[in-house]
FIMARMAR-651682 format. One record per residue (C-alpha): x, y, z. Coordinates in steps of 0.25 Angstrom, whole numbers, padded with zeros to 4 digits, always signed. Layout:
% FIMARMAR-651682
XYZ ...
***
This chain:
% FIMARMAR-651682
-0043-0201-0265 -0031-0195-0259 -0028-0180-0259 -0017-0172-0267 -0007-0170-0258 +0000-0155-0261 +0017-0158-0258 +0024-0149-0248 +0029-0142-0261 +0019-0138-0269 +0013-0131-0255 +0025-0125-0253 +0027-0119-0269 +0014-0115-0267 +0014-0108-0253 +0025-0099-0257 +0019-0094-0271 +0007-0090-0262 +0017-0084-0253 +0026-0077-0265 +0014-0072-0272 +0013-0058-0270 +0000-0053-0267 -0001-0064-0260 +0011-0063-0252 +0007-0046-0249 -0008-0052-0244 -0002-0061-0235 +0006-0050-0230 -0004-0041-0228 -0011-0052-0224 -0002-0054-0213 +0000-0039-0207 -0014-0040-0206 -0014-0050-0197 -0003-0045-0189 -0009-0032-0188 -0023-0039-0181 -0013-0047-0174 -0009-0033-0166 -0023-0028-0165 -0026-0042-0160 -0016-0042-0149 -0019-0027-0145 -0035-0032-0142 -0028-0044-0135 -0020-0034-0127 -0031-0026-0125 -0038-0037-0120 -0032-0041-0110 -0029-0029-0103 -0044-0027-0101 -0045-0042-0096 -0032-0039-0087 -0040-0027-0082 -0052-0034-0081 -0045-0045-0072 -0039-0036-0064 -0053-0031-0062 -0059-0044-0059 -0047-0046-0049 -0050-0034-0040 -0065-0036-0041 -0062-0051-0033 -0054-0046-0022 -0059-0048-0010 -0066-0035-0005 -0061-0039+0011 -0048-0039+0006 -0048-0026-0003 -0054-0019+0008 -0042-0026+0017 -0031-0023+0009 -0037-0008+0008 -0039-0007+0022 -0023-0013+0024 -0020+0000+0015 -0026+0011+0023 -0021+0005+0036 -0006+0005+0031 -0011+0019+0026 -0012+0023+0041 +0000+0017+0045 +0008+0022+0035 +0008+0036+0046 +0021+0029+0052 +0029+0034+0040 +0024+0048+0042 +0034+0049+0053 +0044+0058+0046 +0034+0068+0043 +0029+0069+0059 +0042+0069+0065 +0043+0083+0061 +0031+0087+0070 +0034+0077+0082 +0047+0082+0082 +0045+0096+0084 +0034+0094+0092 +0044+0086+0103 +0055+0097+0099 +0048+0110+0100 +0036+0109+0107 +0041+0099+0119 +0055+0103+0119 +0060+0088+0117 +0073+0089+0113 +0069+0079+0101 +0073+0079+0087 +0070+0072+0075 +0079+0062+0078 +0072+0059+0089 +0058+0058+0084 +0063+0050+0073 +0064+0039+0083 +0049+0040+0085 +0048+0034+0069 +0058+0024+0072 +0051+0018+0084 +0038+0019+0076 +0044+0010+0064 +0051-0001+0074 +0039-0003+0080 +0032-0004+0068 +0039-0018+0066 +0035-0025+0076 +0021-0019+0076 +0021-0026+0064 +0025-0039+0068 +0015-0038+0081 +0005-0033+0069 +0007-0047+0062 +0006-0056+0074 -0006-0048+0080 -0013-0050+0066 -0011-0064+0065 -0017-0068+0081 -0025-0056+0082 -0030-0053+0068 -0028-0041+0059 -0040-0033+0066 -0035-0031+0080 -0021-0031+0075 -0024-0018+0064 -0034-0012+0076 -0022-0012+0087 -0011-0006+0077 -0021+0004+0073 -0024+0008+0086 -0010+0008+0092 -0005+0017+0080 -0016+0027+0082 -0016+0027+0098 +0002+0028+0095 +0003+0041+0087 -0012+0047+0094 -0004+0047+0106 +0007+0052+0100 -0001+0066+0103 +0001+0065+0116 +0014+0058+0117 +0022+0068+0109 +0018+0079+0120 +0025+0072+0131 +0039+0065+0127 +0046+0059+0114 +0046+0044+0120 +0031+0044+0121 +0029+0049+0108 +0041+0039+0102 +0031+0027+0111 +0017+0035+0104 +0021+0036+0090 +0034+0025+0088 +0030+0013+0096 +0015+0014+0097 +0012+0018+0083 +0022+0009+0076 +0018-0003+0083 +0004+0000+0079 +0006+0001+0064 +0015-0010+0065 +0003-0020+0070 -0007-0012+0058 +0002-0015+0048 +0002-0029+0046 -0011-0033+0047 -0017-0028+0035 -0007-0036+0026 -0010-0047+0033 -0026-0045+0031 -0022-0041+0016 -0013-0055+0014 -0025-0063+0020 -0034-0057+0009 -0025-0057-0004 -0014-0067+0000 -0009-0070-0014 -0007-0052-0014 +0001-0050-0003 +0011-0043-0010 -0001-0032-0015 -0009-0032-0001 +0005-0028+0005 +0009-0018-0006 -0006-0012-0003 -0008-0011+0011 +0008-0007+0013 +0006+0004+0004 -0003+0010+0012 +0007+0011+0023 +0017+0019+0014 +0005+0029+0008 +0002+0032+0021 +0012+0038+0025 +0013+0047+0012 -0003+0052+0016 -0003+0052+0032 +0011+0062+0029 +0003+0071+0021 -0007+0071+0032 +0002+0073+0044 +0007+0086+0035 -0006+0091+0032 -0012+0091+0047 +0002+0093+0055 +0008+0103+0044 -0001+0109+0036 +0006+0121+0030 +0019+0110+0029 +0027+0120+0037 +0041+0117+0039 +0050+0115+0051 +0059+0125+0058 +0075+0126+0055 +0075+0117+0065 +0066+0105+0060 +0056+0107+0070 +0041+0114+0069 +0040+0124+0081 +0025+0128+0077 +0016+0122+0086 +0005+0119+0076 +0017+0110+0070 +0023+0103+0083 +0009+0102+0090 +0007+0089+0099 -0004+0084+0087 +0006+0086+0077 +0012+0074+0078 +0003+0063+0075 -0008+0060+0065 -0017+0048+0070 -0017+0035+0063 -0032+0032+0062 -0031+0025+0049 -0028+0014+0055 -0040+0013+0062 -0049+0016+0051 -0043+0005+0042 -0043-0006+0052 -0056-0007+0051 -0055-0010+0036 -0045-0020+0039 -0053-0027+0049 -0065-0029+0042 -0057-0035+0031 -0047-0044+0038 -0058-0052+0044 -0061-0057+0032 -0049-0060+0025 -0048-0075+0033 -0061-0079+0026 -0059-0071+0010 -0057-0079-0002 -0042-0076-0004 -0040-0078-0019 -0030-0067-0021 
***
């Protein structure tokens, strides 16, 4: 027995007197704001949703990076921190210059001092390119430990070397100094590219950026200790007290950067064998 087949035009005379019909065509209106509206609250708990999973992932993320190379990348960060005294230059100069000026009767200016920076930044270039070569034969230990040192032996001498003549302080703080934060500088990126190789560009913006904050936070501590009371100059630029031109006014000592080398070293020798899936 075949079934009654209903022709294309009776469904159509029939599908718009259903849609025609009044109450019927109101009900399917409402019907359809109804939907529309759980259609939004819908979305909103979708919405919602997946901020709590993005925030979850990002959780779950940090939770599997490898401790060694947080504690890397950390350690990278407060040893730039400490480097960062080379751009606290500006805010010495007053002190190391009235101090040759005043109390030794050089016949020194700031024009003269400012070479001391300038020698202190070119020999920080090729300090840099020593520091990468010394990393890669040497390894990032040694190479971190004979920056650090050389830095804080450069500007403790600097103590002694500002009483005698401006070459040997120009040799203490320029040469020795730049040279020593140029061979520290390199090595903890490279420790921190070993460890996150597919995050280079956030290991650098890390462990750089402690470079530029430190020069904001070992400012304010050269201030506080040399020039408590923030007295200012004479009319003539220089500082003629002698508890503001003294021969220990012109140096803070870099030991940050042999308390975090020991943080880096523990650290870098284990980045060759890590699981590297970041």
């Amino acid at each position: 027995m075949r079934t009654p087949i209903i022709s294309r035009y009776q469904f159509r005379i029939s599908s718009a007197a259903f849609v025609d019909s009044g109450p019927a065509k109101a009900n399917f209106r409402c019907s359809g704001s109804a939907v529309s509206q759980h259609s939004q609250q819908v979305g909103r708990r979708t919405d919602d949703m997946d901020g709590g999973s993005r925030a979850r992932r990002l959780w779950d993320g940090a939770r599997r990076l490898p401790r060694g190379g947080v504690i890397a990348v950390a350690a990278g960060f407060l040893l730039h921190l400490s480097l960062g005294i080379m751009y606290t230059y500006g805010n010495l100069t007053t002190y190391l210059t009235s101090y040759l000026h005043v109390r030794l009767g050089l016949s020194v200016d700031y024009g003269d001092t400012m070479w001391i920076g300038a020698v202190q930044s070119i020999c920080q270039g090729p300090g840099v390119l020593l520091g990468s070569v010394c990393c890669r034969r040497f390894g990032p230990r040694l190479t971190i430990l004979a920056g650090s040192v050389l830095c804080s032996v450069g500007m403790a001498l600097t103590c002694l070397t500002v009483q005698t003549s401006f070459a040997t302080t120009t040799l203490s703080y320029g040469l020795m100094s730049g040279v020593g934060i140029g061979l520290a500088y390199t090595s903890p990126l490279m420790v921190g590219y070993q460890w996150f190789p597919h995050n280079r560009g956030v290991v650098s913006g890390v462990v750089v950026g402690g470079y530029g904050l430190g020069s904001i936070i070992l400012t304010s501590v050269q201030t506080s200790y040399l020039n408590p009371e923030n007295v200012s100059p004479e009319d003539d630029g220089f500082f003629h007290d002698d508890a503001l031109a003294g021969p220990c006014a012109v140096v803070v000592p870099d030991t940050g950067c042999d308390l975090c080398c020991s943080a880096v070293v523990w650290s870098a020798g284990r980045a060759s064998s890590a699981t590297r899936t970041w």
